[in-house]
C-alpha positions in Angstrom: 130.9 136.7 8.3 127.7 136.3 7.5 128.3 133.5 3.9 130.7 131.8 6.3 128.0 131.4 8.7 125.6 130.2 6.0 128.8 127.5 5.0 129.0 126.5 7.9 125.4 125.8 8.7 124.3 124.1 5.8 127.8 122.3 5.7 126.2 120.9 9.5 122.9 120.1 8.6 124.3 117.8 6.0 126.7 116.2 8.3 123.5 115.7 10.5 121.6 113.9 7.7 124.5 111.5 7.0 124.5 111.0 10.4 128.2 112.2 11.3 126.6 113.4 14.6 130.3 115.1 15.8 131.2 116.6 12.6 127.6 118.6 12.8 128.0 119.9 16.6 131.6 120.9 15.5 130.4 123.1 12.1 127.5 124.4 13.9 129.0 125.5 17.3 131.3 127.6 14.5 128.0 128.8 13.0 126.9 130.0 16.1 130.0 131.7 17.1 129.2 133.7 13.8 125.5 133.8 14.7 124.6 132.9 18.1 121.0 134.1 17.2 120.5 131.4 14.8 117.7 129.4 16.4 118.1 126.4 13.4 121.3 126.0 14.1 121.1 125.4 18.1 118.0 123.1 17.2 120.3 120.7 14.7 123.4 121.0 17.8 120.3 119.9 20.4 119.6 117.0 18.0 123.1 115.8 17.5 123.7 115.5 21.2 120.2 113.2 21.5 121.1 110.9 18.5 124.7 110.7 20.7 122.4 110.3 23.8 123.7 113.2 25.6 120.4 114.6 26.8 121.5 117.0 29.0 123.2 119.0 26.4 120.4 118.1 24.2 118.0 120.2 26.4 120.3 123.3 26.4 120.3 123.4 23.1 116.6 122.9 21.9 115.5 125.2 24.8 118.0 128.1 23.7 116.4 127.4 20.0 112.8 127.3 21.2 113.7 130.7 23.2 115.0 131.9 20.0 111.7 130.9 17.7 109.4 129.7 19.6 107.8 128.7 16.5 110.5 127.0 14.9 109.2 123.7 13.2 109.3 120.4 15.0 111.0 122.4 18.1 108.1 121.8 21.2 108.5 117.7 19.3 112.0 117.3 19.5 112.1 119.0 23.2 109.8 116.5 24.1 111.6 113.2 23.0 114.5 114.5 25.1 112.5 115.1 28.2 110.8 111.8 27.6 114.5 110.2 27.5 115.3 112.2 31.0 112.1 110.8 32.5 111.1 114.0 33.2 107.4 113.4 31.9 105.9 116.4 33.2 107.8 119.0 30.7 107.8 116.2 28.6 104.0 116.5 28.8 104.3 120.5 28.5 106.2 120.2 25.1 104.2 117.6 23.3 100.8 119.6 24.6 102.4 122.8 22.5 103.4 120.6 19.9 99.5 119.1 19.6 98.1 122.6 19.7 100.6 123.6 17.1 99.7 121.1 14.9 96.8 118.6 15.8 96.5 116.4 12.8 100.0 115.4 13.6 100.2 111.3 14.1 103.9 111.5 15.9 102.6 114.6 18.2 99.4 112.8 19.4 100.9 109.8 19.9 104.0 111.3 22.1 101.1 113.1 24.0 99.5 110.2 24.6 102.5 107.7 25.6 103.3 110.6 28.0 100.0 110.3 29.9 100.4 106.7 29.7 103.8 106.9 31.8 102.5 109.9 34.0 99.3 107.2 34.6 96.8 109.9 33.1 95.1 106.5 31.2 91.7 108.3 30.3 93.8 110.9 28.8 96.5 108.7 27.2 93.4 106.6 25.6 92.2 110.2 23.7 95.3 110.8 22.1 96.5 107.2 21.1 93.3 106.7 19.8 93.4 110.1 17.5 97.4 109.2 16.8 96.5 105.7 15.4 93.6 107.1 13.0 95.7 109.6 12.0 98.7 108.1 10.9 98.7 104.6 10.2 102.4 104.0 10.8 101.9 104.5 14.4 99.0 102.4 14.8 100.6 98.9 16.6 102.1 101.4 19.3 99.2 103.5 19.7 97.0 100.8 20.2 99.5 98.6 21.9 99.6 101.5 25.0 95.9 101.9 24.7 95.3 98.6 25.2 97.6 98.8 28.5 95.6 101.9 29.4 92.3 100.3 29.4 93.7 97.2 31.1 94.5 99.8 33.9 91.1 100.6 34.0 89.6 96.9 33.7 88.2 97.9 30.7 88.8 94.6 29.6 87.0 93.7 26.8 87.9 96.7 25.0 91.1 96.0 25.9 91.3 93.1 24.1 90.0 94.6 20.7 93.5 96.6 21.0 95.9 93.8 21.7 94.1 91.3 19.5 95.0 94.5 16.7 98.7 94.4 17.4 98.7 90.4 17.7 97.5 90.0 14.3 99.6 93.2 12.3 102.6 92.7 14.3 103.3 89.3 14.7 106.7 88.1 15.5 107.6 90.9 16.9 108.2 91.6 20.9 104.9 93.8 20.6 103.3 91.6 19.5 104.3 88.8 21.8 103.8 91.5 24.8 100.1 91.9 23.7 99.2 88.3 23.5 100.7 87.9 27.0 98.3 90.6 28.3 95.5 88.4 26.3 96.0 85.5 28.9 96.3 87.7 31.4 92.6 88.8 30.7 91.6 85.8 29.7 92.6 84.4 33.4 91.1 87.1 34.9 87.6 85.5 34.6 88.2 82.0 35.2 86.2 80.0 37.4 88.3 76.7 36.8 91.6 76.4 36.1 94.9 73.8 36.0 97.9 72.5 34.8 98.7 69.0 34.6 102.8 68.3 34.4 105.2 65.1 34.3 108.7 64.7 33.7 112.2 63.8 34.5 114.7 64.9 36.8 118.5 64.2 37.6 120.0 65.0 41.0 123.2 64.7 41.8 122.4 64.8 45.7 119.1 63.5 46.4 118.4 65.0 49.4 114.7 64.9 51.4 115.6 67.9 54.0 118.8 68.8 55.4 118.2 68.7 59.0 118.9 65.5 59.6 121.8 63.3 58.2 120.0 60.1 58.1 117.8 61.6 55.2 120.5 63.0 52.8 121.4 59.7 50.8 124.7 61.5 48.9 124.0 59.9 45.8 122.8 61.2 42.5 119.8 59.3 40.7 117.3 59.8 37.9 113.7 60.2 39.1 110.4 61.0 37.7 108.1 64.2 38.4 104.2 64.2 38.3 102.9 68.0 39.5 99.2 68.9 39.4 97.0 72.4 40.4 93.9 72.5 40.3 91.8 75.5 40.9 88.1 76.6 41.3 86.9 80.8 41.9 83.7 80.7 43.1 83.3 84.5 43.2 84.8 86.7 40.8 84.5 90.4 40.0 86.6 93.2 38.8 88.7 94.1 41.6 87.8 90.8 43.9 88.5 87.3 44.0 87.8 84.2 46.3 89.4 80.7 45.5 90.9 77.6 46.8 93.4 74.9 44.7 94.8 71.9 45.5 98.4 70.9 44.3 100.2 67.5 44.4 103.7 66.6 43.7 104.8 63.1 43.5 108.7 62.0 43.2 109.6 58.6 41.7 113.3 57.4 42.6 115.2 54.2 41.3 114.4 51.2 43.5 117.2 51.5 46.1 116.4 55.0 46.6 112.9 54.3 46.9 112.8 55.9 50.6 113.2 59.0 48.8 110.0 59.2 47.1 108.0 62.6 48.2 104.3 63.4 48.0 103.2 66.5 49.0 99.9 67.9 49.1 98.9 71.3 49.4 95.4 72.9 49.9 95.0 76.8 49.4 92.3 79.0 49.9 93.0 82.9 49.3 91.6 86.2 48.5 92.4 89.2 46.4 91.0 92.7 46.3 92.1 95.8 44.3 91.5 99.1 45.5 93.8 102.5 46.4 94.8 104.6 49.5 94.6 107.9 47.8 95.6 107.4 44.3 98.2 104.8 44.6 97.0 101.3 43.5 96.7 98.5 46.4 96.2 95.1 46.2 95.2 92.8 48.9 95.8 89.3 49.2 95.6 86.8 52.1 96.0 82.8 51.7 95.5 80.0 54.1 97.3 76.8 53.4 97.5 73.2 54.5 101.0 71.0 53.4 101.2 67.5 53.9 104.4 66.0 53.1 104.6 61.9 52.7 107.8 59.5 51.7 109.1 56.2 51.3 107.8 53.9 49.0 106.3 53.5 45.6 104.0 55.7 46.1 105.3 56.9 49.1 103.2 56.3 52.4 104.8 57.4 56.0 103.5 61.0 57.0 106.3 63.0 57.5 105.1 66.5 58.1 102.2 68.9 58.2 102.2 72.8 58.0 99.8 75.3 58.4 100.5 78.4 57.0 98.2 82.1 57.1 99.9 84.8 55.0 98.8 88.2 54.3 100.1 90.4 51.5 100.0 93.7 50.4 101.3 95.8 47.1 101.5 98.9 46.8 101.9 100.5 42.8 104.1 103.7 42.9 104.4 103.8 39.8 103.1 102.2 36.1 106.5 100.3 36.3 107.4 100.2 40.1 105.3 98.4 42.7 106.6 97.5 46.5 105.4 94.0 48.2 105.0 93.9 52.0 104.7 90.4 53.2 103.9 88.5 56.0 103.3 84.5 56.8 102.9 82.8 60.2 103.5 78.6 59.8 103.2 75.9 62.3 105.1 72.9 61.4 104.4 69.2 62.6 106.8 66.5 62.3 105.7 62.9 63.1 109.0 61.5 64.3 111.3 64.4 65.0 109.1 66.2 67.8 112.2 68.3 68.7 111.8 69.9 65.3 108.2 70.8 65.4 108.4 75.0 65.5 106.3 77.7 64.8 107.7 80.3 62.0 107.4 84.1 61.4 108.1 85.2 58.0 108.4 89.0 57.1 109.6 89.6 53.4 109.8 93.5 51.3 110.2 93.6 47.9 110.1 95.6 45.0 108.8 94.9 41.6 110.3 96.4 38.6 108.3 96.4 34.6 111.1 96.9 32.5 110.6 97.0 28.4 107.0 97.5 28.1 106.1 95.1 30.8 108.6 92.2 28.9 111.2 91.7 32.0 110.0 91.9 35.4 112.6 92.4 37.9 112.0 91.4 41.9 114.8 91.8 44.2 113.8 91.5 47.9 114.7 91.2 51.8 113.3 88.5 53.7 113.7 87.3 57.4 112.3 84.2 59.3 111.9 83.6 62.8 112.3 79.9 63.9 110.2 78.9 67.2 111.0 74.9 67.9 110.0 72.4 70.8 113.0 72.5 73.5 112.7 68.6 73.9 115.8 67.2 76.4 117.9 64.8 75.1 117.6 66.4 71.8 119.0 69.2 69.8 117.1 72.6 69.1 116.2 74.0 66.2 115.0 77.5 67.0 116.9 79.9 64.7 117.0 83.3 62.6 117.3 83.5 59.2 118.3 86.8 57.5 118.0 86.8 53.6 118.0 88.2 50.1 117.1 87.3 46.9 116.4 88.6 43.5 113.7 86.9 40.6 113.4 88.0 37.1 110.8 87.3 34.6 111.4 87.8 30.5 108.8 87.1 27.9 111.2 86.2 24.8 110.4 86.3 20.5 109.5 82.7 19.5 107.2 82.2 22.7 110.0 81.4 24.8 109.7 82.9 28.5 112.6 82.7 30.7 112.5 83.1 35.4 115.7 83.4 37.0 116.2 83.4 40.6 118.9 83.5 43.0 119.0 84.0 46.9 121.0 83.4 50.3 119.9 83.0 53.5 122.0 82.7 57.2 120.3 80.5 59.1 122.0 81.1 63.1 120.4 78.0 65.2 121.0 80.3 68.6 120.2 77.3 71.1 122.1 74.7 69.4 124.5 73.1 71.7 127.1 72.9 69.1 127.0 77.1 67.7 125.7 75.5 64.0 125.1 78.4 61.6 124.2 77.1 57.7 125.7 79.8 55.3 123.0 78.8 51.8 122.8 79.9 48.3 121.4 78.9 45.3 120.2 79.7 41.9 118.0 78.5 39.4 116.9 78.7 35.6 113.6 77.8 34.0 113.3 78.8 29.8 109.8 77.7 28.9 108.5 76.8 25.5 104.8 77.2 24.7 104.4 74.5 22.1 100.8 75.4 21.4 98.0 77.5 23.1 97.7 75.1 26.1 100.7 73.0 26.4 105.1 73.9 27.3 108.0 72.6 27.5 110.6 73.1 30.6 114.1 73.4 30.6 115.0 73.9 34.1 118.4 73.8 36.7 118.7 74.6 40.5 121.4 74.7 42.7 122.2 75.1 46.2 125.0 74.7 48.4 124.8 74.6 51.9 127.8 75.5 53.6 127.3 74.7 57.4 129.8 75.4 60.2 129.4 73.9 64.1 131.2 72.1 66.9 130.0 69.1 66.4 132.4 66.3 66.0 133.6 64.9 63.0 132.6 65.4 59.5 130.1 68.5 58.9 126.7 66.8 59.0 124.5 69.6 57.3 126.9 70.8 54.8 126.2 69.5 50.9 125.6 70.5 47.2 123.2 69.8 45.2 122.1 70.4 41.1 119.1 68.7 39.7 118.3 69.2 36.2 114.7 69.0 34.9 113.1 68.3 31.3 109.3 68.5 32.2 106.0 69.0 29.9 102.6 70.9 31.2 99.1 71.2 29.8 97.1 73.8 30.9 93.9 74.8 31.1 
């Protein structure tokens, strides 16, 4: 019994080195029928089911072989990877503690330790042992600074910070590590700015050139070439560590082909806002509130006639659950003033909830949401009203690509129920859109961008559908920033 047990083990533990994961669970679950006592050969079954990524077998394994030998090389390690895979961090956390005490010059034990405490947002902690895990084994240094410089960004220890992620940037370029760091380098490099911008220009092609759909006489139905000029400019006059007080101004300008001329938009928007960091308990807050001012021109070369105005207050709060999980709670009240449609001048409540998700080490941010708006208009007689409820959704996302490429994708819909309108209108809308950015050098890009949205509207009014179109524009710009 006892040399067909030893057969069969060893016979396992080499199909576990060539990495014929089944054929090493099936000659050590006979090894164990022989010798259930055997604690290597549960550990080696344990480890078969993670490289197969069946954890939960995985843990009954490696627990039955730690209960065996609690001693048993590499066991309190290899428990811990599982755990770590289960997002349980706390007995992940319990393992790799035993496993530190075990052995503390270990390089692989520290640093496990320490990403732990990073994901259980123990970042003082988490600093002490990637710091130890990246002195002692040099392997593991880009990852154990790469989370220590995460850790101290937590903590706005900025500057130190940097001296990690400037590390990784320089001995793991081209990797997504290494692009993830230098992305946290603008980040802190932003944080301080008093004066900032970006300067863009290019060209756009619509295939429905459309000013606002509320109206027919402004949707022209026909497709054009135009040119694009967007500017922000920015200016924080105070600045610390968890607050900031700013203002910018932004201008967009829309050049059409001559007989589409009454087309042309400029649009002007002034911002002033506020942000401040603190935390109800120990859960992360952020504050923001921002004022704006819109004024929207058209017609012409450039174009002249006021067409609206909007004022705008909107507070903001988020709330961090989690290192990777934070929720948004929303809130914007707007006033809108139209110079020749009265009967569409309205006040607006807008309540939106989201939820932010950091996905691959902060490389893909995920932000699906609910939003709903709450349309006030003029009753004007003669005229037709344009109070309504809007119910929506919508989901963004956010990846930071190799080659300096970073990609947003966006796509919502919206039901837009115009309760007074004489003729029951209801505008059913969704749309989508795709951005993939180039960074051509430290301060300038290049855009690839295409939106579209379909309005499908259904009333009583006679004769064709007036509100109902389609619409793609396709967009080549170039920015400069600063």
């Amino acid at each position: 019994m006892f040399a067909d047990f030893e057969v069969n083990l060893n016979k396992g533990i080499a199909a576990y080195l060539r990495k014929d994961y089944q054929g090493a669970i099936k000659l050590l679950e006979k090894a164990l029928v022989e010798n259930p006592n055997s604690a290597t050969a549960n550990q080696i079954i344990g480890l078969s089911y993670y490289r197969l990524n069946n954890y939960d077998e995985a843990v009954k394994y490696l627990e039955a072989a730690k209960n065996l030998d609690p001693n048993l090389k590499g066991i309190h390690l290899d428990l811990g990877n599982v755990y770590l895979k289960l997002e349980d961090y706390n007995r992940a956390l319990v393992e790799y503690d035993e496993a530190v005490r075990q052995d503390p010059e270990s390089g692989l034990a520290n640093y496990s330790l320490g990403y732990t405490k990073y994901k259980l947002g123990n970042y003082q902690d988490a600093i002490v042992s990637l710091d130890k895990a990246s002195k002692l084994d040099s392997k593991l240094a880009v990852p154990s600074r790469f989370y220590a410089g995460i850790c101290r960004y937590k903590l706005k220890k900025h500057e130190e910070a940097k001296a990690d992620f400037l590390f990784v940037g320089e001995f793991a370029a081209g990797t997504d590590t290494s692009d993830a760091a230098l992305e946290y380098l603008n980040i802190i490099a932003n944080l301080n700015k008093r004066y900032y911008g970006v300067v863009s220009t290019g060209i756009q092609y619509d295939t429905n050139v459309v000013l606002d759909p509320d109206d027919i006489d402004i949707i022209s139905n026909k497709s054009a070439w135009r040119g694009v000029f967007f500017t922000n400019l920015g200016f924080n006059p105070y600045i610390t560590k968890d607050t900031v007080i700013g203002g910018n101004y932004s201008g967009y300008f829309s050049f059409n082909s001559d007989d589409l001329e009454e087309f042309n938009v400029q649009d002007h928007r002034i911002n002033v806002y506020g942000r401040r960091k603190s935390s109800i308990g120990k859960t992360p807050v952020t504050y923001f509130l921002d004022s704006f001012y819109d004024i929207t021109l058209i017609d012409g070369s450039p174009a002249d006639n006021l067409f609206s105005q909007t004022f705008s207050v909107s507070p903001k709060i988020s709330l961090e659950w989690t290192n990777n999980t934070s929720t948004e709670f929303a809130y914007e009240f707007s006033y809108y003033n139209f110079k020749n449609f009265a009967e569409r001048d309205a006040v607006n409540n807008n309540w939106t909830i989201a939820e932010l998700f950091s996905l691959y080490n902060g490389r893909v941010y995920l932000k699906p949401g609910f939003n709903f708006s709450l349309n006030s208009a003029k009753d004007l007689e003669g005229t037709r009203n344009f109070d309504y409820t809007a119910p929506g959704v919508f989901v963004e996302a956010v990846a930071f690509l190799p080659f300096d490429i970073t990609t947003f994708v966006g796509a919502y819909y919206f039901r837009e129920d115009y309760y007074h309108d004489p003729f029951d209108r209801v505008d059913n809308q969704i749309g989508a859109s795709a951005i993939i950015s180039k960074s051509l050098y430290k301060y300038f890009s290049l855009d690839f961008g295409y939106q579209h949205i379909s309005n499908f509207s259904d009333s009583d009014f006679p004769g064709p559908e007036p509100f109902q179109y389609n619409r793609d524009i396709f967009s080549l710009t170039f920015n400069a920033r600063f």
